[in-house]
C-alpha positions, 0 to 999 in steps of 0.5 A: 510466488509474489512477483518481484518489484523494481524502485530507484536507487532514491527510493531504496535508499530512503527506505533502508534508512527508515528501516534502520530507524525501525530496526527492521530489515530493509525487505521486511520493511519493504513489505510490511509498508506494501501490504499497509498500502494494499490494506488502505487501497482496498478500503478505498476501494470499498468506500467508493464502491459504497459510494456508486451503490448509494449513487445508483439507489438514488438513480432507480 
């Protein structure tokens, strides 16, 4: 089962106003913005791993 997050009341507020501007359900919303962010972190974390293989070719 997912664990749960915790934000600020802010950051609550700012997101059920967004996602009332998309007509979503506030933690439907919650959870599509977290897995967008998890896809782009994961890419991230591909280019740099790119990166490092290049850097060590260079280093052999």
């Amino acid at each position: 089962m997912p664990a749960s997050i915790e934000i600020d009341e802010e950051l609550y507020s700012r997101l059920a106003e967004a996602a009332a501007r998309e007509g979503k359900d506030v933690h439907a919303y919650a959870n599509e913005i977290i897995r967008v962010q998890l896809r782009e972190l994961e890419r991230a974390y591909q280019i740099v791993s790119a990166f490092d293989d290049i850097a060590r070719s260079y280093g052999e």
